[in-house]
N, C-alpha and C positions, 0 to 999 in steps of 0.2 A: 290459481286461487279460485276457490268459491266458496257459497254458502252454505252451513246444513242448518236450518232453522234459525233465522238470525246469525248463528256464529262463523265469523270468515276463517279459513282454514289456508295457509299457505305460508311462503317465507316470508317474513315481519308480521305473523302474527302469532298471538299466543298455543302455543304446540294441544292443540286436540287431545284430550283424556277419554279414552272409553276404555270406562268399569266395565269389559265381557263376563257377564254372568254364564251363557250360554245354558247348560243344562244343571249347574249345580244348584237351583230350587228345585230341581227335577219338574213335575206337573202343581207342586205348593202353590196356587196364587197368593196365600196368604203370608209365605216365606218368601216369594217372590217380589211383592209389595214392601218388605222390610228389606230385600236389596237395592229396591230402587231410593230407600227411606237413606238409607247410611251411604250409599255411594253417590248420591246428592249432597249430604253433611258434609262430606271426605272432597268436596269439588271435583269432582270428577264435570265432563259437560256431557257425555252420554252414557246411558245403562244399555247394553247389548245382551243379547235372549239368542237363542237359535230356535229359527222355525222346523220343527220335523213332524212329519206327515210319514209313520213308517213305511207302508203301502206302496206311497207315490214316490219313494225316493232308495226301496229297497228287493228286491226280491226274494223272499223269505227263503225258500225253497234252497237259491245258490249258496246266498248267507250261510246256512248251515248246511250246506253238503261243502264249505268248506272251511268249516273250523269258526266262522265267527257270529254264530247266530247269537252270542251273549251281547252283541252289537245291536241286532235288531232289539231283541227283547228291552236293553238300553233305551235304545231310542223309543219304543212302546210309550214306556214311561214317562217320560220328557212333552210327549205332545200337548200343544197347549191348542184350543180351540179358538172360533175365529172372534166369538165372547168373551175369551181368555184374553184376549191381543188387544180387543179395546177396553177390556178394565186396564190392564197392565199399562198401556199410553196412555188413560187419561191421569193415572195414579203418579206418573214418571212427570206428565205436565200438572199438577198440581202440585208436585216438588221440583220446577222449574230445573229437570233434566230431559232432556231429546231420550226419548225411545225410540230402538233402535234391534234389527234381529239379521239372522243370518238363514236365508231359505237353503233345504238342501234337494229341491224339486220345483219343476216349474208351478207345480201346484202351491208351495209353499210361496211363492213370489206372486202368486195369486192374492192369495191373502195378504202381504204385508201389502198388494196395490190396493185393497180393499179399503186397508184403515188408514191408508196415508200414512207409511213413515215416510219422515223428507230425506232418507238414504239408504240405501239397500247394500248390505256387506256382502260381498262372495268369497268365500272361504278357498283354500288353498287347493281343496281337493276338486272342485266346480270351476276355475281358471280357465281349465280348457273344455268346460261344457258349453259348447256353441247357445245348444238349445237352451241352456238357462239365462245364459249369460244374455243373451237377445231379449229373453221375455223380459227379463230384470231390466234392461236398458231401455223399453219401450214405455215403463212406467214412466221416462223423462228425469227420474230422481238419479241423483250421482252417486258413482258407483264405487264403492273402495275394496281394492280387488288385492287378496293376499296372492302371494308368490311362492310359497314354501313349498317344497320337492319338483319345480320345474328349473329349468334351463335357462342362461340367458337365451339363446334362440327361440324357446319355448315362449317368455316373455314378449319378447318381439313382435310373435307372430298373433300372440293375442290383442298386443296393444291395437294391431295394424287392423284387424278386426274391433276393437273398441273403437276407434278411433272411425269407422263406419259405419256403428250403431247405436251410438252411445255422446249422450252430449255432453257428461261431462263425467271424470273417474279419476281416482288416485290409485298409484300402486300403494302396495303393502309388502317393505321388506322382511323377507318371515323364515324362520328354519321351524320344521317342520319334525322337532323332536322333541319327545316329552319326560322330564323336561331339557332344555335347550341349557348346554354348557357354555361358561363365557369363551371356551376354544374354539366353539362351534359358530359364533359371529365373524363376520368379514362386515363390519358397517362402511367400507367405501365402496357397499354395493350401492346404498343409497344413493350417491352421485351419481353411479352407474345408471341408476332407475328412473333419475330426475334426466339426466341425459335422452334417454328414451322417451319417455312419457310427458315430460314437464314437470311444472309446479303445482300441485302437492304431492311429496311422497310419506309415506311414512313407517310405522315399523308394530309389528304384530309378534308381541314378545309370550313366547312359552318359556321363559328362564324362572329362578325361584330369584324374588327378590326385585330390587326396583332400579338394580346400579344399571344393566345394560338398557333399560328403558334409558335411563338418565343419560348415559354413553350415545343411544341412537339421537337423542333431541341435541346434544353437543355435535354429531353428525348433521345433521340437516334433517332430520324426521318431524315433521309438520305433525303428524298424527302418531299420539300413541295407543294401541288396541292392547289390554292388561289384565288379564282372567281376574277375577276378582271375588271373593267368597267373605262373607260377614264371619264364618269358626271354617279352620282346615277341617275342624274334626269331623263337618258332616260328612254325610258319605256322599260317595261319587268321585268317578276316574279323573273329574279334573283339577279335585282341592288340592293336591300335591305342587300344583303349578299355578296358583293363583293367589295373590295376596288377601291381606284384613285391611280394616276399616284405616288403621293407623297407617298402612306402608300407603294406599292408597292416597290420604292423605300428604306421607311426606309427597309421592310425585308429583302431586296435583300442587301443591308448593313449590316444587323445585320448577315446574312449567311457568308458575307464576312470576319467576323470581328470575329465571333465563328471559322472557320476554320483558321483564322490567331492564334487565340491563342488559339489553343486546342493542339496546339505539347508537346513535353516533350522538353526541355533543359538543357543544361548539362555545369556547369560553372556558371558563372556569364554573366551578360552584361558589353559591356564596358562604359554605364554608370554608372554602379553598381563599377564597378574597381576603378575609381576615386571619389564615395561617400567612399568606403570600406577604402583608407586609411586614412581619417581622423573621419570617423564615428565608427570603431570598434575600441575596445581595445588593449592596450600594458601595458605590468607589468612594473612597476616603483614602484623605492625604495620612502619606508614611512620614513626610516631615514636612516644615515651614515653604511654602513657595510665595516669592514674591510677585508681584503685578510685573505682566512682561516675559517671565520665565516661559520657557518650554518646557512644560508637564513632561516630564521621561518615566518610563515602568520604574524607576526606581523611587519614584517621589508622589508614588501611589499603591495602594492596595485595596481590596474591596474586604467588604466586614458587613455584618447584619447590623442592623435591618436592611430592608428594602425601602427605607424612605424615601432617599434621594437618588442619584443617579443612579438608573441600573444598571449592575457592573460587565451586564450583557454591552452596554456601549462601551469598555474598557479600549479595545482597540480604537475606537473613534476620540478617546481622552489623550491618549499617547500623542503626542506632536502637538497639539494646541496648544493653544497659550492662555495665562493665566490672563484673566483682567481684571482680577481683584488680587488684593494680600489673600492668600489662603493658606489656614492653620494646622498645623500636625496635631490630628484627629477631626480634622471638619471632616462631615460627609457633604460631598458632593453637591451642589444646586447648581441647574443651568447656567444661573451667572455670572459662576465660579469661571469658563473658558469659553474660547471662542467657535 
């Protein structure tokens, strides 16, 4: 377990919501301000950005000598400036949500040290970047590290590396396809990850829709990470896998409502108290017994209410003796045997 700005994160606490915006404001600050505005409304507890610095996280040249320079140019677009990053956090803390981004360069992890977010995400493709993975850990802030297209062994060996540079990280169970089929989850990896890593894991959902998010927190997933877009219809490659204002909300409910009743309780309710005494049983005579008789199953039965003897002590009525006259149809009072 720990903290990301005040909110604790781990088993017995309420499951972690991050609305990932990523790139769907594209460079908008002003569109980007209206998703931190509605994924605040929706309860979400963080808004997620990706930090891209094309330059320092791409090589133009490779990019397009092999097929994917519409990436670079992508990413072009997307970058937000280091003036960008603290309107956008102080706007996300004026509507009391944690800002929060994902670097995809050690220079990008520069900047999020800059402005102080209190957590730094490493995305799936960055897992097995030594080099970023260290810089981001030397900020002190905790790390939530997705998993999608590695190994368990691949896991392992990064944890074991987390784990001596790093004070404190969560995995992120993750399939790394867009978007993600529900044939395509195995959620008792989660165990598997808490096994490894400890407590907190949680799950980094590209599916359309909110059921396998809901599936993973029924799993043991502490943290849900949920692409999130105010209309599918704007443009950009990731609206197709990211929910609206309204599915966001149902999750952010359904997290509220798994942590309301996941406790243990002890007793009854006091609605339960007053179904209980006319809903359960009381031993009551099947016919007349005299003072002296021994009570036999045949000169007893139980019947509602629950006022008098409860018919849970029926074996302990059998063999006693009566020590008063008792009526066919009394219910039950201590006095009635010995």
């Amino acid at each position: 377990m720990f903290e990301v700005e005040g909110g604790n994160i781990g088993v017995g606490c309420k499951p972690y919501i991050i609305a990932e915006v990523g790139i769907n404001a594209w460079s908008d600050v002003r569109l980007a301000k209206r998703f931190i505005e509605v994924a605040s409304e929706a309860g979400a507890d963080a808004v997620k950005f990706q930090t891209h610095l094309a330059d320092a996280e791409m090589v133009e040249s490779e990019m397009r000598s092999m097929g994917a320079g519409d990436v670079y140019d992508t990413v072009v677009q997307c970058e937000w400036s280091v003036e960008d990053h603290y309107e956008l956090q102080a706007h996300a803390t004026a509507h009391d949500i944690t800002f929060l981004s994902t670097p995809f360069s050690v220079e990008a992890v520069d900047v999020l040290d800059e402005i102080g977010v209190p957590a730094i995400k490493i995305g799936s493709g960055e897992m097995n970047n030594r080099c970023l993975v260290e810089r981001a850990a030397e900020t002190g802030k905790p790390l939530l590290v997705s998993t999608g297209m590695n190994t368990i062994s691949d896991i392992v060996e990064t944890c074991a590396f987390l784990d001596d540079v790093a004070e404190e990280y969560a995995l992120l169970y993750c399939v790394s396809a867009y978007p993600s089929r529900p044939e395509d989850f195995d959620f008792g990896t989660i165990g598997q990850l808490q096994e490894i890593a400890g407590d907190p894991v949680g799950f980094s959902d590209h599916s359309v829709g909110v059921e396998a998010a809901k599936v993973a927190i029924g799993n043991g997933a502490s943290i849900i990470e949920k692409h999130f877009t105010i209309d599918r219809r704007l443009p950009g490659p990731d609206q197709e896998v990211s929910i609206e204002p309204d599915e966001l909300s149902d999750l952010s409910g359904y997290a509220d409502l798994f942590y309301e009743t996941s406790g243990v309780r002890e007793g009854v309710q006091e609605e339960e108290e007053e179904v209980r005494k006319w809903a359960q049983h009381s031993i009551v005579a099947r016919e007349d017994i005299g003072k002296g008789e021994v009570i036999d199953k045949g000169s007893i039965t139980t019947k509602r209410p629950g006022s008098g003897v409860s018919a849970e002590r029926y074996s302990e009525v059998v063999g006693s003796t009566a020590k008063v006259d008792i009526f066919k149809g009394d219910i039950f009072e201590e006095k009635f045997f010995d």
